[in-house]
Backbone bond lengths (Angstrom), bond angles and torsions (degrees), N, CA, C in turn:
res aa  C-N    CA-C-N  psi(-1)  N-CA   C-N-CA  omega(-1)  CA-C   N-CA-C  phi
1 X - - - 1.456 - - 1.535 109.04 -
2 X 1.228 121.92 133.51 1.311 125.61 165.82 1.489 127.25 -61.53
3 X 1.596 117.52 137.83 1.316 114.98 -159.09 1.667 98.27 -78.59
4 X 1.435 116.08 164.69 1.704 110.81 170.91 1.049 107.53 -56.07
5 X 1.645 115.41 169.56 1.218 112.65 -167.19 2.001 103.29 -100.63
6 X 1.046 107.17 -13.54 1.670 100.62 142.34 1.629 129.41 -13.50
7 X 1.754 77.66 -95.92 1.752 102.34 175.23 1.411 111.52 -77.27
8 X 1.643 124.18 23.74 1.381 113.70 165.33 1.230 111.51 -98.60
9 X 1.814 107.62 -36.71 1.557 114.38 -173.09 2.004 95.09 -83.73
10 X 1.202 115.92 -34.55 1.382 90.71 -175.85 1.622 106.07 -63.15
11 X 1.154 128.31 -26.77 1.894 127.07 -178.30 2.001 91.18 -57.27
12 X 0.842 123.77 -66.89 1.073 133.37 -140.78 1.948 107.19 -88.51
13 X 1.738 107.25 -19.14 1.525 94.33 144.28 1.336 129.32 -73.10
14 X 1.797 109.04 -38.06 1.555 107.25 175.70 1.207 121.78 -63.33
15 X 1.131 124.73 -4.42 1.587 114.95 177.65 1.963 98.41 -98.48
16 X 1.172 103.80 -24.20 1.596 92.45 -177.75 1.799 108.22 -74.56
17 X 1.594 132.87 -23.87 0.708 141.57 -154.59 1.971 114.67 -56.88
18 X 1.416 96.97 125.86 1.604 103.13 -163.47 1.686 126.19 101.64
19 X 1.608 107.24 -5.38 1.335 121.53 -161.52 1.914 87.15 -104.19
20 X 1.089 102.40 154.10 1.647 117.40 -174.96 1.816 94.20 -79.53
21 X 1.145 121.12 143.72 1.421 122.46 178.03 1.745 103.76 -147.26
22 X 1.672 101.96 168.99 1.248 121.50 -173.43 1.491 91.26 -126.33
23 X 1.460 100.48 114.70 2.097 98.75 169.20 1.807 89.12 -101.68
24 X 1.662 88.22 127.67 1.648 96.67 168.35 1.696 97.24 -131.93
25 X 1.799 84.13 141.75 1.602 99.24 -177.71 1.890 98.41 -113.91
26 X 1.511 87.32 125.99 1.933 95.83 179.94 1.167 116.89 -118.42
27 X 1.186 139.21 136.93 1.290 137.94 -156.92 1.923 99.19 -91.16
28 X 1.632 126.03 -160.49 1.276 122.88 -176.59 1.341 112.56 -88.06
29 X 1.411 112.68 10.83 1.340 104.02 -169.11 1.788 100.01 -136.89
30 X 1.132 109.14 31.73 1.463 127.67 -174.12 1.457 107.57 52.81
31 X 1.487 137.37 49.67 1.266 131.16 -173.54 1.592 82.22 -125.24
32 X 1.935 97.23 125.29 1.539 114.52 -174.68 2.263 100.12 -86.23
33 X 1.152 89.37 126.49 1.489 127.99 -170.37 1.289 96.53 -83.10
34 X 1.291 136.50 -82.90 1.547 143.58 -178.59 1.546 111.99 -150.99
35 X 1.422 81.15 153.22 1.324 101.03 173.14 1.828 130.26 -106.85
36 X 1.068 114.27 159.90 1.692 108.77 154.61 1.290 118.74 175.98
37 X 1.868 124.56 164.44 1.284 119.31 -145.78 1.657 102.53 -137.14
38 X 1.214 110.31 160.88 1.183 94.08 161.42 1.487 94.67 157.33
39 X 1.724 132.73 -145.86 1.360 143.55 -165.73 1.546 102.85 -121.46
40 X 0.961 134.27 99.66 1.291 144.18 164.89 1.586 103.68 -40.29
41 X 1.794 112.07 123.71 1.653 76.95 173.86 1.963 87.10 -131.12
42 X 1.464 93.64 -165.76 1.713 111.48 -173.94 1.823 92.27 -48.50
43 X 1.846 85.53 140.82 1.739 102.51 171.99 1.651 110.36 -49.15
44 X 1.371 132.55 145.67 1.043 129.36 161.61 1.731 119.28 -128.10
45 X 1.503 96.98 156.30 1.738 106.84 -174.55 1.509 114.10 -68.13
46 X 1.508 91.05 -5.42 1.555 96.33 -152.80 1.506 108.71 -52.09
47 X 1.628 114.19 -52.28 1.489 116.75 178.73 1.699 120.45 -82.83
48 X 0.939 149.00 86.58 1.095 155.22 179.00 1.377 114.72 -106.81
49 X 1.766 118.48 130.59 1.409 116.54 5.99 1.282 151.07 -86.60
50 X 1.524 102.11 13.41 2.063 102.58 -173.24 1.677 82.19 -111.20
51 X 1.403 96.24 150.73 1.332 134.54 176.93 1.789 100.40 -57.27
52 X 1.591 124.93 147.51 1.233 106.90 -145.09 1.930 80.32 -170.33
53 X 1.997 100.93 117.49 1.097 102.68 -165.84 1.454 84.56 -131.47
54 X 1.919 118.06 106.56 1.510 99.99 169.00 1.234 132.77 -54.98
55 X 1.616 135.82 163.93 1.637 136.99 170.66 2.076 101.80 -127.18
56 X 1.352 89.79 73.46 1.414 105.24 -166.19 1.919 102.01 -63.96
57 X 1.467 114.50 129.67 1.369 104.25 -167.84 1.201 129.06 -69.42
58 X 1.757 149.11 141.86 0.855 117.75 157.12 1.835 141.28 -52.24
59 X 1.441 139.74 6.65 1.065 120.65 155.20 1.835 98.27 -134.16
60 X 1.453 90.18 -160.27 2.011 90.91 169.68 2.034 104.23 -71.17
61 X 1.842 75.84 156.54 1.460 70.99 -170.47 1.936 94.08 -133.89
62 X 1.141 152.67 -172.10 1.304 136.57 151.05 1.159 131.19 -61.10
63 X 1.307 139.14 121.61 1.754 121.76 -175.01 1.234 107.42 -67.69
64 X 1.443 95.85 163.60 1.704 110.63 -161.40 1.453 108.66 -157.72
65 X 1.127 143.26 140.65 1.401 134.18 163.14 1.613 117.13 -47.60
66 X 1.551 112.42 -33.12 1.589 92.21 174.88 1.108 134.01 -92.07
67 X 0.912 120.20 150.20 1.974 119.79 -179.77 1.581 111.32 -80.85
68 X 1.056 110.04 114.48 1.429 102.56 168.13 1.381 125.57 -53.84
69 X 1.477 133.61 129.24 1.493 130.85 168.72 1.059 117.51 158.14
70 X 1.216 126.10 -162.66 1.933 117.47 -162.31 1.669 80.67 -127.20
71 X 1.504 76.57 138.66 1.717 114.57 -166.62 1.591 95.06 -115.68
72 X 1.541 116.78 106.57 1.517 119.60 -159.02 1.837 77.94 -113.39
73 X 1.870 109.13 148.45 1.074 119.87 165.82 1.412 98.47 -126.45
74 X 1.115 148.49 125.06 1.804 157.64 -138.99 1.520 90.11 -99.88
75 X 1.765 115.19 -49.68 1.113 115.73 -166.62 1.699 112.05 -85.49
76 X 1.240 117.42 1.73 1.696 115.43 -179.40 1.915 92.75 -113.53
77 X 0.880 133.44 -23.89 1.278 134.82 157.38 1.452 120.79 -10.39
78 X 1.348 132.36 87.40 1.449 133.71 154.24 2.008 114.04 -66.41
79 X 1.285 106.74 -151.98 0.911 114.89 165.92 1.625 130.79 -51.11
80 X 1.600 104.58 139.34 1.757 98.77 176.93 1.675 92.82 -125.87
81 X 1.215 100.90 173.42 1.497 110.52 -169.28 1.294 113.79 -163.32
82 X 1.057 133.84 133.00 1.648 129.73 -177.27 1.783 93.04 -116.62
83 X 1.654 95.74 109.37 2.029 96.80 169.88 1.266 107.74 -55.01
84 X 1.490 128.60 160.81 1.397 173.71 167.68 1.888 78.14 -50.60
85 X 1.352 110.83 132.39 1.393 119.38 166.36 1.669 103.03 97.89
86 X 1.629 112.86 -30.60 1.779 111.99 -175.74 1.090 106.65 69.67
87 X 1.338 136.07 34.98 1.429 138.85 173.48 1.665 99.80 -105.06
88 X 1.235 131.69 -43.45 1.521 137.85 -153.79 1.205 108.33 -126.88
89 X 1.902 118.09 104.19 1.275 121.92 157.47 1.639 111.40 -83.43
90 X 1.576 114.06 122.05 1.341 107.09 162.27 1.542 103.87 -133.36
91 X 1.595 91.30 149.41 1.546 107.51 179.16 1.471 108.69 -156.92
92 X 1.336 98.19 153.79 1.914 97.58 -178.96 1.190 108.72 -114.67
93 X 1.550 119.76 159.69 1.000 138.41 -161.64 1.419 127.07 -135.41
94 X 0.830 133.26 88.91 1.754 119.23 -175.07 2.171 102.67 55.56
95 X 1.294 73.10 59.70 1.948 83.09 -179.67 1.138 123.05 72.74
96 X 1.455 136.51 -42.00 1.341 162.61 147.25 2.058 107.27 -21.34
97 X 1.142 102.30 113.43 1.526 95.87 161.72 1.480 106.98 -98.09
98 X 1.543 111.62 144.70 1.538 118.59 163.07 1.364 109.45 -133.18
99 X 1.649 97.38 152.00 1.569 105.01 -161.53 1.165 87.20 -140.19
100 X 1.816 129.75 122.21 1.366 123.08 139.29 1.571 130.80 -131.91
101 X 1.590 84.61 123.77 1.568 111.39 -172.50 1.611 108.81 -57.17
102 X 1.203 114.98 137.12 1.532 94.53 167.39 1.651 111.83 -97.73
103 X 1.461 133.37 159.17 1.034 116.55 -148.98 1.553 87.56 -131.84
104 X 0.993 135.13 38.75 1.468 123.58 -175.69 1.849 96.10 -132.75
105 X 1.204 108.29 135.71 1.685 121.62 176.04 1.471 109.78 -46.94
106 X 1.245 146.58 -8.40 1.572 143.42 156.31 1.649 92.40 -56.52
107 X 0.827 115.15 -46.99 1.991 112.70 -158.81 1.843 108.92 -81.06
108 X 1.332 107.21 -11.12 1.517 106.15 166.31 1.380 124.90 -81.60
């Protein structure tokens, strides 16, 4: 049986964790919304209550009140999916598709 899709996408950030990634936001009609890059790192408690995986940047960036990273809600969670190749987690969320590519030559 397949695990929820919760505890499928949290398996499948922790193993990317430390790897350079692309968070892409796509709307319902596959038209890409935003982008952003950076190092995926270990889940943190910090944001509670949705599950909360920083995308710490590669250089300085301006401070800001928000933290960069994917803001997982377990309970708005549709489908997750790992693409053909293990390069591209996408899953939607409260209508929202998210896709992140990992961008470093281990993932090709």
């Amino acid at each position: 049986m397949d695990a929820p899709p919760a505890s499928r996408l949290a398996e499948l950030l922790e193993g990317w964790d430390g790897h350079p990634v692309a968070v892409r936001l796509v709307a319902q009609r596959d038209e890409l919304v935003a982008v952003f890059a950076g190092t995926l790192g270990p889940r943190s408690a910090k944001k509670h209550p949705p599950w909360f995986w920083p995308v710490e940047p590669d250089g300085p960036t301006h401070p800001t009140l928000e933290r960069r990273g994917i803001y997982v809600h377990p309970e708005l969670l549709g489908d997750v999916r790992l693409h053909v190749g293990g390069f591209v987690i996408e899953y939607e969320q409260a209508g929202v598709t998210v896709n992140l590519r990992r961008l470093d030559e281990a993932a090709r």
